[in-house]
DSSP file (Angstrom, degrees, kcal/mol; ACC not computed):
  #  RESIDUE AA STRUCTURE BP1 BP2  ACC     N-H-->O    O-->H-N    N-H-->O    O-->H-N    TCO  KAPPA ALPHA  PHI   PSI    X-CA   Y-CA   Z-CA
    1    1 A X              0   0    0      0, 0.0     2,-0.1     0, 0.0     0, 0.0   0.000 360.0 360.0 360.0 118.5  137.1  153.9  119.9
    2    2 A X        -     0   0    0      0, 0.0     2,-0.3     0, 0.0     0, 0.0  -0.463 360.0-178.8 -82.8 175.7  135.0  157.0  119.0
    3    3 A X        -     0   0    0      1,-0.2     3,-0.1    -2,-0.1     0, 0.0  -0.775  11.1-165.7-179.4 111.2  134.0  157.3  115.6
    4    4 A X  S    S+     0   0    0     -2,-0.3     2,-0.5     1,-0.2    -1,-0.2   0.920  78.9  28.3 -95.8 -38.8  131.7  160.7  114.7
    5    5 A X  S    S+     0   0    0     11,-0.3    11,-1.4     2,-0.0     2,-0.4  -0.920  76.1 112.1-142.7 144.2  130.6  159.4  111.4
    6    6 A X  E     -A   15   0A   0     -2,-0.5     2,-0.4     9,-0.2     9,-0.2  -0.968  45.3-120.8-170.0 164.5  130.0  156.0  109.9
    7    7 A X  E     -A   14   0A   0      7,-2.8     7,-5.4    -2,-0.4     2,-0.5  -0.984  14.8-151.0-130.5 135.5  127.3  153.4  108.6
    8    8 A X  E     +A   13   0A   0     -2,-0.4     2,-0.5     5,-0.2     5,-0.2  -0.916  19.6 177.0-121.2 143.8  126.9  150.1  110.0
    9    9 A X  E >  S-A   12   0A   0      3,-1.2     3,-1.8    -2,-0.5    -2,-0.0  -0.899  77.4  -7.7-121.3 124.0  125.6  147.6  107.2
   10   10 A X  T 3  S-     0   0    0     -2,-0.5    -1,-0.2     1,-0.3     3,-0.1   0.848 132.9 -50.8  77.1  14.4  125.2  143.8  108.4
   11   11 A X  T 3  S+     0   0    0      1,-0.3    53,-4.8    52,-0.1     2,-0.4   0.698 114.6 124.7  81.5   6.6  127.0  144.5  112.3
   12   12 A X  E <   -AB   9  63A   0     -3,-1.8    -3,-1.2    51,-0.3     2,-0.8  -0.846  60.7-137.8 -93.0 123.3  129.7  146.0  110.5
   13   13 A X  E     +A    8   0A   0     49,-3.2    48,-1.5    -2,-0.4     2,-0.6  -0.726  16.9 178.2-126.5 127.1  131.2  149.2  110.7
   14   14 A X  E     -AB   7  60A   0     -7,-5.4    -7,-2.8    -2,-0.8    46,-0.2  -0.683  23.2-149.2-112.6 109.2  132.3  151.4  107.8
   15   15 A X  E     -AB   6  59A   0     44,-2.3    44,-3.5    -2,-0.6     2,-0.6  -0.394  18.6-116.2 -76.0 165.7  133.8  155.0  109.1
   16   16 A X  E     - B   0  58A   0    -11,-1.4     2,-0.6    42,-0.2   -11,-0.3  -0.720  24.1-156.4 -98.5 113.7  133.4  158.1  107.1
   17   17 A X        -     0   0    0     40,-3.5    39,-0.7    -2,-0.6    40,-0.4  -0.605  17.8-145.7-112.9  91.6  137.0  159.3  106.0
   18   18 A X    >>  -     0   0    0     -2,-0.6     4,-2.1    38,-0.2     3,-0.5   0.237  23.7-107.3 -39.2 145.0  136.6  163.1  105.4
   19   19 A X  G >4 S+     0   0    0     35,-0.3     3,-1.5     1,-0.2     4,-0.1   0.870 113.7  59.0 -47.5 -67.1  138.5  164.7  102.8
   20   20 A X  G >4 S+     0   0    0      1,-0.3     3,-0.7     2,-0.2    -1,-0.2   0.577 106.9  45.7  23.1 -65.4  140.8  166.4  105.2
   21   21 A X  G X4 S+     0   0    0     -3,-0.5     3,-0.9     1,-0.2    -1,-0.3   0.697 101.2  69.4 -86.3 -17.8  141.9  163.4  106.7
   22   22 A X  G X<  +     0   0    0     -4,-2.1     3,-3.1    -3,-1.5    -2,-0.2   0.372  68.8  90.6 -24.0 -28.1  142.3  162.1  103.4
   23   23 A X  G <  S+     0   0    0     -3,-0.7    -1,-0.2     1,-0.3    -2,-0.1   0.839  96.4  45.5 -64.9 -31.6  145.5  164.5  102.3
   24   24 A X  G <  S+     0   0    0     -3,-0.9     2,-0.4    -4,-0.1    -1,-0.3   0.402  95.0  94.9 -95.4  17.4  147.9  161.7  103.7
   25   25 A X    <   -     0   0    0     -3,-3.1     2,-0.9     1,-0.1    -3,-0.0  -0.710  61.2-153.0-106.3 131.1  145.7  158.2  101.8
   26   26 A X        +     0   0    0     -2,-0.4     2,-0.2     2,-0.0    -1,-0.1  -0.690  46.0 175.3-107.7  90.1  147.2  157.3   98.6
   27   27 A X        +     0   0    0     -2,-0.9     2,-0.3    -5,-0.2    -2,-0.0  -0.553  29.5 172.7-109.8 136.1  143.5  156.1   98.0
   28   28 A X    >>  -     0   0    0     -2,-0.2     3,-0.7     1,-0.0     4,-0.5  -0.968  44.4-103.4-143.7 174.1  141.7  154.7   95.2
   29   29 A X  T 34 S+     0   0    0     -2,-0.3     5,-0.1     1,-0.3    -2,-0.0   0.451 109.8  74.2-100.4  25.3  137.9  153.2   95.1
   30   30 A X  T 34 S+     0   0    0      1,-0.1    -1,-0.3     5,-0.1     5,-0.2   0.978  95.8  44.0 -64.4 -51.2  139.0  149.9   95.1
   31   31 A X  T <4 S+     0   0    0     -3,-0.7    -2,-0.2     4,-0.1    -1,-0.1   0.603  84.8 114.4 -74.7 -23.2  140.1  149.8   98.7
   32   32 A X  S >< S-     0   0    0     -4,-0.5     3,-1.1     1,-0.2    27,-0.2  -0.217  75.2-123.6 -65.3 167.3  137.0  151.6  100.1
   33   33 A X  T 3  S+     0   0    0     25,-0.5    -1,-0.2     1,-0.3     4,-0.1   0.289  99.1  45.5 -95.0   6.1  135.0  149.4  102.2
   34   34 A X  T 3>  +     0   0    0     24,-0.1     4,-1.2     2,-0.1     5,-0.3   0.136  61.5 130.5-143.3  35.0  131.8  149.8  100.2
   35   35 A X  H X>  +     0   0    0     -3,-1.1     4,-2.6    -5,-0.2     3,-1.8   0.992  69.7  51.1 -55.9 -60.9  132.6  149.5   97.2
   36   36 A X  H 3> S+     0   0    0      1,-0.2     4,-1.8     2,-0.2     3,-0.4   0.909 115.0  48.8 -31.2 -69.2  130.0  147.0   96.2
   37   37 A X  H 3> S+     0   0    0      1,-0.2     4,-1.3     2,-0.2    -1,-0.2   0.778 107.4  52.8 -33.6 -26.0  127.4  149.3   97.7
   38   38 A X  H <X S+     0   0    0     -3,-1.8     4,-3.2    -4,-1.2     5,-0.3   0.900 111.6  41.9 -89.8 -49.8  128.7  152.1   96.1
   39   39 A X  H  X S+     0   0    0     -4,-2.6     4,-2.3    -3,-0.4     5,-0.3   0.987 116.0  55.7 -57.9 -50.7  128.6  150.3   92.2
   40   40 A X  H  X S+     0   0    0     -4,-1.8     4,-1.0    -5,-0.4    -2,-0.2   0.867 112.1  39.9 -47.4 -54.3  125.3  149.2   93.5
   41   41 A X  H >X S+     0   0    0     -4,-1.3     4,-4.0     2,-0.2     3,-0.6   0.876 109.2  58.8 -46.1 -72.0  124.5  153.1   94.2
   42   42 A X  H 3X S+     0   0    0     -4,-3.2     4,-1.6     1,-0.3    -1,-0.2   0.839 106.5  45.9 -67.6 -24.1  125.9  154.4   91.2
   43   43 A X  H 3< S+     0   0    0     -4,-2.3    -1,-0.3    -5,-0.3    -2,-0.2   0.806 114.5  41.4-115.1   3.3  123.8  152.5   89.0
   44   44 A X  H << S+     0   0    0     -4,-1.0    -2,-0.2    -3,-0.6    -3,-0.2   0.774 137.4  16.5 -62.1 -48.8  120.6  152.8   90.3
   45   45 A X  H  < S-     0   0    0     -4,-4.0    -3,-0.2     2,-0.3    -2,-0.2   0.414  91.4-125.9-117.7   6.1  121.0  156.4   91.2
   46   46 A X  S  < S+     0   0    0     -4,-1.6     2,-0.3    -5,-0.4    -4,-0.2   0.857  78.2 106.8  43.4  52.4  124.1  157.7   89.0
   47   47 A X        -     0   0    0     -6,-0.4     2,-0.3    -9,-0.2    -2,-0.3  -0.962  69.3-134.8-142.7 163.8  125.8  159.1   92.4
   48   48 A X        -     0   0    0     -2,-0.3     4,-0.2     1,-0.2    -9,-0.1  -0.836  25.7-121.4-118.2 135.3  128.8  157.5   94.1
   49   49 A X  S >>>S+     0   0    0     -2,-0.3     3,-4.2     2,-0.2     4,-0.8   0.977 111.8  64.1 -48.6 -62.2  128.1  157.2   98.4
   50   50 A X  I 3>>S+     0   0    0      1,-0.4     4,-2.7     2,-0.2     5,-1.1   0.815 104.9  39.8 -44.7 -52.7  131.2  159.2   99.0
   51   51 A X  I 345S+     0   0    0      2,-0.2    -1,-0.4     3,-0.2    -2,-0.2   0.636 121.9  48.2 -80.4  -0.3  129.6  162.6   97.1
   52   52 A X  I <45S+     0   0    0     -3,-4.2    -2,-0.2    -4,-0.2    -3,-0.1   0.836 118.9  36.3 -87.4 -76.9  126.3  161.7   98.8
   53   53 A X  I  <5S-     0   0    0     -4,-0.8    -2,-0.2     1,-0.2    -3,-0.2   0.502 109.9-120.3 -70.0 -11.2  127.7  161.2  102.1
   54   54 A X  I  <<S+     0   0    0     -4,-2.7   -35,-0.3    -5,-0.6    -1,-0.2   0.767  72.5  81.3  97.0   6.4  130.4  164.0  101.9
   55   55 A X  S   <S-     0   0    0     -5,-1.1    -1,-0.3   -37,-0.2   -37,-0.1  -0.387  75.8-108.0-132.2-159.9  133.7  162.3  102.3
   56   56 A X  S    S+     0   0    0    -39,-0.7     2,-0.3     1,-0.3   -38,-0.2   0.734  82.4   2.5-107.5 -49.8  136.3  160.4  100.6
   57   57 A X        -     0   0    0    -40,-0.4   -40,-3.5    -7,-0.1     2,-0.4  -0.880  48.0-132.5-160.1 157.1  136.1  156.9  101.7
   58   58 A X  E     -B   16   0A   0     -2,-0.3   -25,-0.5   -42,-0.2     2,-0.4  -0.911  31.3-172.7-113.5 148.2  134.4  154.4  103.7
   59   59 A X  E     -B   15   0A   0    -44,-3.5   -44,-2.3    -2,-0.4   -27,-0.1  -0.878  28.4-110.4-146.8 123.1  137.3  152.2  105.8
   60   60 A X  E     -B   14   0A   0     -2,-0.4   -46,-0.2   -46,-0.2     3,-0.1  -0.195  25.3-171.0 -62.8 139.0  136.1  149.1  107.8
   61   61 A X  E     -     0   0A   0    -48,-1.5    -1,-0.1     1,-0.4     2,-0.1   0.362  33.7-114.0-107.3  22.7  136.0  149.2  111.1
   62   62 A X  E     -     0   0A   0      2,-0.0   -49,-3.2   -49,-0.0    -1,-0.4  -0.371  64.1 -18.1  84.2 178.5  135.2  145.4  112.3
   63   63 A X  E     -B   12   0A   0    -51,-0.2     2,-0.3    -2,-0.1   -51,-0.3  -0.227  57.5-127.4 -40.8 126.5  132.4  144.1  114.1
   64   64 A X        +     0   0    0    -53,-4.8     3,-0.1     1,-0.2    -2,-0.0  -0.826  44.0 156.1 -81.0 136.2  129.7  146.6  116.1
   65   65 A X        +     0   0    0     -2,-0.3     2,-0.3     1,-0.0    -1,-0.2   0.376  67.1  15.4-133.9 -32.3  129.7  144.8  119.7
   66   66 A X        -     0   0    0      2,-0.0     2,-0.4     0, 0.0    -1,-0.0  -0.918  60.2-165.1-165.1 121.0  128.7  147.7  121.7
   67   67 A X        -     0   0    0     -2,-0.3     2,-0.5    -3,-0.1    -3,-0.0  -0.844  10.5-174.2-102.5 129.8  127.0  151.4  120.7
   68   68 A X        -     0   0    0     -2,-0.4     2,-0.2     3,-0.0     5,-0.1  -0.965  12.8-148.7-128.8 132.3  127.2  153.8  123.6
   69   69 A X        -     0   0    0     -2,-0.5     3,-0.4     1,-0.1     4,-0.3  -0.667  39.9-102.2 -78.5 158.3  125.0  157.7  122.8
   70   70 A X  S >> S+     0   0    0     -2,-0.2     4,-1.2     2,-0.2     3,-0.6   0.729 126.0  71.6 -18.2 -48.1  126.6  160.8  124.5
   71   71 A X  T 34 S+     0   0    0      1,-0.3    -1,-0.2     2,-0.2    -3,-0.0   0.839 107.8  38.4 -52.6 -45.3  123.3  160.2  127.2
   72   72 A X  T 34 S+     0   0    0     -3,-0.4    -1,-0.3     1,-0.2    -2,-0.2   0.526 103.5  61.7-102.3   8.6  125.6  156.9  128.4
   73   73 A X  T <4        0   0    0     -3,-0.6    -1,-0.2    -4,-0.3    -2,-0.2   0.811 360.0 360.0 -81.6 -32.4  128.9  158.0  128.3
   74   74 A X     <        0   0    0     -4,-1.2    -2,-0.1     0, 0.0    -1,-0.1   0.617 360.0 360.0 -75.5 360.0  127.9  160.7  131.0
């Protein structure tokens, strides 16, 4: 699986779901996958991850078992 943007918190990995790809989610910010981070976020720093990170949504992606750079794919 590739996956161009994401954070992984705890071996866990939470992709970035762009607005774009977004047009088909009938999404609300319960379901994102950081919401606790995100309350956490917002009331330290009055900003929600999504508008600092630039997307829509975080969606979990399982367990990180193996990170490969561009440098090792070739």
């Amino acid at each position: 699986m590739e996956i161009n943007s994401g954070i992984i918190i705890d071996g866990v990995l939470h992709e970035m779901i762009e607005l774009i790809d977004a047009s088909s989610l009938n999404f609300d910010c319960s379901k994102c996958s950081l919401n606790k981070e995100c309350k956490e976020c917002k009331m330290e720093h009055e900003s929600y991850l999504c508008n600092v990170m630039g997307c829509f949504c975080f969606v979990s992606r399982g367990k990180v078992t193996d990170i490969k750079t561009e440098e090792e794919k070739e």
